[in-house]
N, C-alpha and C positions, 0 to 999 in steps of 0.2 A: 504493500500500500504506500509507503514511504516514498521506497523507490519511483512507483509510480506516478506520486506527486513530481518527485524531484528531477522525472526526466521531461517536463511540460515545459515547455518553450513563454514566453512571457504574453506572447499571442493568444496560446492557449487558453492560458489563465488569467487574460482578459474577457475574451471569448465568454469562458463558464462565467465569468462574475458578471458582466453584461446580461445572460440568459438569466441569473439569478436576481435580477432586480438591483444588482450593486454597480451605482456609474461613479462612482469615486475614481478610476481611473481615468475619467473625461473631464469630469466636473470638477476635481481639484485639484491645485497648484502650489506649492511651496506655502500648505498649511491655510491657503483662502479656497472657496468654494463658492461657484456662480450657482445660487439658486434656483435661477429662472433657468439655464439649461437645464437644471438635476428636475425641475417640474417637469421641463418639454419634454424627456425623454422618459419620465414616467408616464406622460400621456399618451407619448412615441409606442409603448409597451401593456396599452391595459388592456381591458377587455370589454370595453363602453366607449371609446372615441375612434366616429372613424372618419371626421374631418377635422384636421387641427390647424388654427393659423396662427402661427407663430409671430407678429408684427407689431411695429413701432418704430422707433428710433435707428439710425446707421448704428451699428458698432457692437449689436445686443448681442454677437457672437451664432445670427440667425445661419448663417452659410456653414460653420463649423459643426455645429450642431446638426445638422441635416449630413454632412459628409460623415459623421461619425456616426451617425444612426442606420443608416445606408450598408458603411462598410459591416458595421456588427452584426446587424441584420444578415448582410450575406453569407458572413463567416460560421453566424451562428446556424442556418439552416441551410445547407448544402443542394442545391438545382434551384434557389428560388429567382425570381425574377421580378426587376425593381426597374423605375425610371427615373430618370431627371429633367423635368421639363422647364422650357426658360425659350421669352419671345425670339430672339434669335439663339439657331444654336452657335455659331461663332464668339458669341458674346458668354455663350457657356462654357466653351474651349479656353477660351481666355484669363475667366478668373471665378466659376465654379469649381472646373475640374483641378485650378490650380490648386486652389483650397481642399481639393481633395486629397491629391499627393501629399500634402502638407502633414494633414490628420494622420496618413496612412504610415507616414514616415515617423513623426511622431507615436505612433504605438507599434512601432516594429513590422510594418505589415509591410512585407517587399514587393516594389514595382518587378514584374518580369518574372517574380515566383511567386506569390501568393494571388498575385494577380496582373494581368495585362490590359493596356488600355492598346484596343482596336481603331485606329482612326478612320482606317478604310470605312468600318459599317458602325462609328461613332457609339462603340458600348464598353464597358470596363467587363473582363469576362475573369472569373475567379478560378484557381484552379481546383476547388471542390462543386466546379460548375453552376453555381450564381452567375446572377450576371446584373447588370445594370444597361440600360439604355438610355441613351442623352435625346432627347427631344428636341426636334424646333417646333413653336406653341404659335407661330407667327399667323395669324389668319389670312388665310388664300382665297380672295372672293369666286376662285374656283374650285375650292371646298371650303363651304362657309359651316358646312355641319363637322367640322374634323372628320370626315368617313375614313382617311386616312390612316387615323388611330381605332377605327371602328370592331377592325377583329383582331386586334392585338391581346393579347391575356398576362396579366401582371399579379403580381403576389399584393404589390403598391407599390406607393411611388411619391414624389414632393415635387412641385411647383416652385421653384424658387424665382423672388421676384413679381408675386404675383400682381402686382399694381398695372408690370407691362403688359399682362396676359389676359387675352380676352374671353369674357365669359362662355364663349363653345368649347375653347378646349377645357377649361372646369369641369363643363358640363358633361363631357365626352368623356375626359379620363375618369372621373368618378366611377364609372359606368364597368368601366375596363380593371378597376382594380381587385382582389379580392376570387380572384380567377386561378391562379396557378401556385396548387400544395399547401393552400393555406388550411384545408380541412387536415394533410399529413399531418403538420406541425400546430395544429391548431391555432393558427394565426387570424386574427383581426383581420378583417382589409384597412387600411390604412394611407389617407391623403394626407400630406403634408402639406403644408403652402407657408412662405414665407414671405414679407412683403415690408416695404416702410408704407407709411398711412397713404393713401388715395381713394377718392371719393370715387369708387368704379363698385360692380359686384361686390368686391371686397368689404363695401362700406356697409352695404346694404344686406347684404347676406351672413356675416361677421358682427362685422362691429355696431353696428344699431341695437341688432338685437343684444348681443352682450350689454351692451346700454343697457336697456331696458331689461334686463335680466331673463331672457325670452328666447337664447338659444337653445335649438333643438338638441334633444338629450345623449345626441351620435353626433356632435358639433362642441369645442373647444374653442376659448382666446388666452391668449396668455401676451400684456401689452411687453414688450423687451424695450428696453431706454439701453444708452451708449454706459450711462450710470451702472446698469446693474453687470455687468461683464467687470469684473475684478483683475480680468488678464488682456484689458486693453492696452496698444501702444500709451506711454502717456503720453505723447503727443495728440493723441487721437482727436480725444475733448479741445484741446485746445481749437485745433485745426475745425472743429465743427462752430467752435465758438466765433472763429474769423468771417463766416459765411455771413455775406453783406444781404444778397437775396435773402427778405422775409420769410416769404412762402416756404424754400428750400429750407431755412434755416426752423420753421417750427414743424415743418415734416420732419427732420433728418437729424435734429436738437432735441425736439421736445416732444418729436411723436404726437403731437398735435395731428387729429383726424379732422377736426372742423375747419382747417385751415386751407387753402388752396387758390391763390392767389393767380388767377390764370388770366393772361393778358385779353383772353379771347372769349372771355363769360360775359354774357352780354347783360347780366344782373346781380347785383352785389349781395353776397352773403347775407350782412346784417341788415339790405331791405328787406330782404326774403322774408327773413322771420321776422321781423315787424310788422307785416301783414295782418298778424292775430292780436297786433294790439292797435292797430291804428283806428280808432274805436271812434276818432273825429272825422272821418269820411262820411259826407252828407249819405242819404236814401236817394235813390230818384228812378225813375221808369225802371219797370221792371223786365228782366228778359229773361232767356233761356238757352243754353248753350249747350249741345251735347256730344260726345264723343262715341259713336256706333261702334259696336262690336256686337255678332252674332254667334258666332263658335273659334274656338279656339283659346291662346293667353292671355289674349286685351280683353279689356272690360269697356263695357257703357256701364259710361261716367255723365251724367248728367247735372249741371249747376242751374241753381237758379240765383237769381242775381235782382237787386235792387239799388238802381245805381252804379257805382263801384263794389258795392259791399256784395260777395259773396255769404248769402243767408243758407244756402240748402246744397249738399250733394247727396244724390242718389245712384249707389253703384251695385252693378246686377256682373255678375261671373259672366252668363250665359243669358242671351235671350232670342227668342223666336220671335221672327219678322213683326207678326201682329201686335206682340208685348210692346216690343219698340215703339213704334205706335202711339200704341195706346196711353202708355205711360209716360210720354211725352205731354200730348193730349191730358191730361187726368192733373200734373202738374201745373201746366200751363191754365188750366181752369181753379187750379186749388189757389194761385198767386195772382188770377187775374195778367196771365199775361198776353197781349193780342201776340195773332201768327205772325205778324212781318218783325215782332222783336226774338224771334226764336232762329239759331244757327244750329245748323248740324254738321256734321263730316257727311259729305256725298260720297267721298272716295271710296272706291272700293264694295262694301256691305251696302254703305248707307245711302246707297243709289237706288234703292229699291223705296226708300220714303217719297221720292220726289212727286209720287202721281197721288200722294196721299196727307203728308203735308200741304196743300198749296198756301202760296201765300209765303211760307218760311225760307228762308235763305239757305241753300243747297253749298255749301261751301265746299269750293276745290283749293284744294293746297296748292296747286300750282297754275292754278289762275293769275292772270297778270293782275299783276297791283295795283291799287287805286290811285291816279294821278301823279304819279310816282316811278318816273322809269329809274332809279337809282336800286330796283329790288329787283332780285331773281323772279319772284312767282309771291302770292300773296302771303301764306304761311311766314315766309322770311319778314314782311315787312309788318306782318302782324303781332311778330316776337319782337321785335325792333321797337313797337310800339309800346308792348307789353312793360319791355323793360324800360321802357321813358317813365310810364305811372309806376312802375313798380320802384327803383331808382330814388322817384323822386315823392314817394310815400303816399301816392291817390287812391291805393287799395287796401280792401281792408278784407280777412275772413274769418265769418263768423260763427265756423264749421272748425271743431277741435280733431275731432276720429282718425283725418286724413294728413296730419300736419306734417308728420315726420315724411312721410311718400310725396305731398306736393313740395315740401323744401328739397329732396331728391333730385328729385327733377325738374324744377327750375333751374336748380344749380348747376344743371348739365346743359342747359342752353348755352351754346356757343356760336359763334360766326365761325366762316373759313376765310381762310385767306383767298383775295376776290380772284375771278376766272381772266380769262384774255379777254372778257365781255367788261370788267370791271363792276361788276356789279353784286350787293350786296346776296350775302348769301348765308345758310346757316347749317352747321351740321342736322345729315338726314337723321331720318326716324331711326334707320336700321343700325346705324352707328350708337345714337339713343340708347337701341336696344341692348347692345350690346355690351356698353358700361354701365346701365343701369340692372342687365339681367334681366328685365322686362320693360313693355309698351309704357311708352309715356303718357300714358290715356290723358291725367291729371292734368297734365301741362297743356296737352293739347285743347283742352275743354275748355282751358283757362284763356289760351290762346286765342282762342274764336271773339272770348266776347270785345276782342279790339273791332273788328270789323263795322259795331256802331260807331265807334270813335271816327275813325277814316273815313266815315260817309255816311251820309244822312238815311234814313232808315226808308224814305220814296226813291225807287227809282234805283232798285238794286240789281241791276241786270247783272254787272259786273261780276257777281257772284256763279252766277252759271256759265260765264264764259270761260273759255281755257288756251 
């Protein structure tokens, strides 16, 4: 037995102690011990989390901790298979995998013997047959559903940098993990994701609800600051304290999530929310604004409105044509509001109202805009709009239920930079979709009711044009 111990190589007996719940050889250094890894990687190992985001601050030791969970993992269970995803994979080659070799070097794990990195077909391959796969997470508008990761089969796997990465591959490797020996070895499936703060999926799917205390019970956060890593350069902090960029510096300093200073938000954070208190915005004509969906992830989203002051949302999952309708119609008589003050979305679903509303204004997004050739299509100048009143404090809502989801997506209003036409323009819906992780229904509801603003409520042709 003695002997036995004493002919285990240091790997080895890394190895067992990692299976055994013990990360004291990751987690401490010369008598100090980073806490927040010794969490991650308990969470890394339990038998209840099987989405964990790891994010905060630059420095939290989030890359290291992923390299070392990774390698153990493969060591500890022999054929299994793991990935590393990250929006380009060149940018993964550069200075994830570096930090790989680092860890690996650091606990005795030999490049060339205990394992090989393949560059040809981009995978770290082990010699007890594990393997890892490096991912590019980059979205291809000619695989917009990741099909390309669609029949791959993984044991799991971590997302590093998830801020860059867009919510289909999320949604797609999720899907893919949990697939290969994890019943041999009784494994978890297990996502990782590591990230500094940004207001994408991440925000919304993560950390709001951690806010609110309201993460699902197969979902973890754990916030990491540059502070809590006890074996940073010390230069490290300093160097983050230099950073003159605000934005940058309360993302990558202080782990600040609400922060996001982006030159190209066409509505400022702190009006946003001041909407639910601007409580001294007159009343005045009443309307009605709605956002059609009939199947599928969008919702009708219906506002009713008195003036500026948003008084009433009503939102339905699903609904059939005649609902739509009706329940249009049902509101619209509950507030007194005539048909010519009522918008919908015509696009798409809600083309089927038009022989049945009459009288109400069939709004096309990309309708040209009202007196105004400085706009791409109407949508764009009606957000442009949006964000004049909203900006300059003329709104007001008086609807709590939906607060966190419309500050969401307002906040992702943004412009592009203008075309060869020079004209104003604003990121599409699908992009929307894509860092919000769902339809911007809210925004767009809200969006409509500019179109009284811009033009007198006789005489709406413009509306049906395109």
């Amino acid at each position: 037995m003695i002997n036995d111990l004493l002919s285990l190589n240091l790997v080895d007996i890394e190895t067992e102690l990692f299976k055994r719940g013990n990360f004291d050889h990751i987690t401490c250094q010369k008598g100090r011990k980073h806490k927040k890894q010794e969490e991650a990687l308990k969470i890394l190992t339990d038998k209840t989390t099987v989405e964990f985001l790891y994010g905060g601050a630059a420095g939290g030791a989030k890359s290291w901790t992923g390299c070392a969970w990774l390698m153990s993992m493969c060591l500890s269970y022999p054929g299994t298979k793991w990935f590393i995803g990250r929006e380009e994979l060149k940018r993964l080659r550069e200075s994830t995998l570096i930090t790989f070799f680092k860890v690996a070097k650091k606990h005795g794990v030999k490049k060339d013997v205990d394992f090989k990195y393949r560059s040809q077909g981009s995978y770290l391959e082990f010699a007890n047959g594990s393997r890892i796969d490096l991912l590019d997470l980059r979205f291809l508008p000619a695989d917009p559903l990741y099909e390309r990761y669609g029949s791959v089969e993984y044991t799991g796997g971590w997302i590093e940098e998830g801020g860059e990465t867009h919510f289909g591959a999320y949604d797609t490797l999720k899907s893919r993990i949990g697939r290969h020996l994890n019943d041999k070895y009784g494994l978890l499936r297990k996502l990782f994701i590591t990230c500094n703060p940004k207001k994408n999926w991440l925000y919304t799917t993560f950390y709001k609800p951690f806010k609110a205390n309201a993460l699902k019970p197969f979902q973890k956060f754990i916030q990491a600051l540059s502070g809590d890593n006890p074996f940073a350069e010390s230069e490290y902090q300093e160097a983050l304290l230099s950073i003159t960029d605000n934005s940058k510096k309360q993302r990558l300093l202080y782990g600040n999530w609400e922060y996001d200073d982006d030159p190209l938000r066409l509505i400022d954070y702190e009006s946003i929310t001041d909407m639910w208190t601007n409580s001294f915005v007159p009343a005045g004509e009443r309307y009605i604004t709605a956002d059609i969906a009939l199947h599928g992830a969008d919702k009708f989203v219906i506002g009713v409105w008195y003036g500026l002051r948003l008084v009433d949302i009503i939102v339905f999952d699903k609904c059939e044509g005649p609902e739509v309708e009706e329940t249009i119609k049902m509101y619209a008589n509950l507030h007194q509001v005539p048909r010519s003050n009522i918008a919908y979305d015509a696009d798409g679903l809600g083309a089927f109202l038009k022989g049945y509303l009459k009288g109400a204004i069939a709004f096309h997004n990309n309708a040209k805009p009202i007196d105004d050739e400085n706009y791409a299509n109407l949508k764009t100048q009606c957000y442009f709009k949006l964000a004049e009143m909203v900006n300059t404090s003329m709104m007001y809502i008086g609807v709590k239920t939906s607060k966190d989801i419309i500050i969401q997506e307002l906040d992702q209003v943004k412009r592009l930079e203008t075309d060869d036409d020079k004209k104003l323009r604003i990121i599409d819906k699908a992009t929307m979709k894509e860092v919000l992780g769902r339809s911007p229904d809210y925004a767009d509801m809200i969006m409509m009711r500019m179109v009284f603003l811009l033009k007198p409520r006789f005489g709406l042709s413009w509306a049906t044009s395109k």
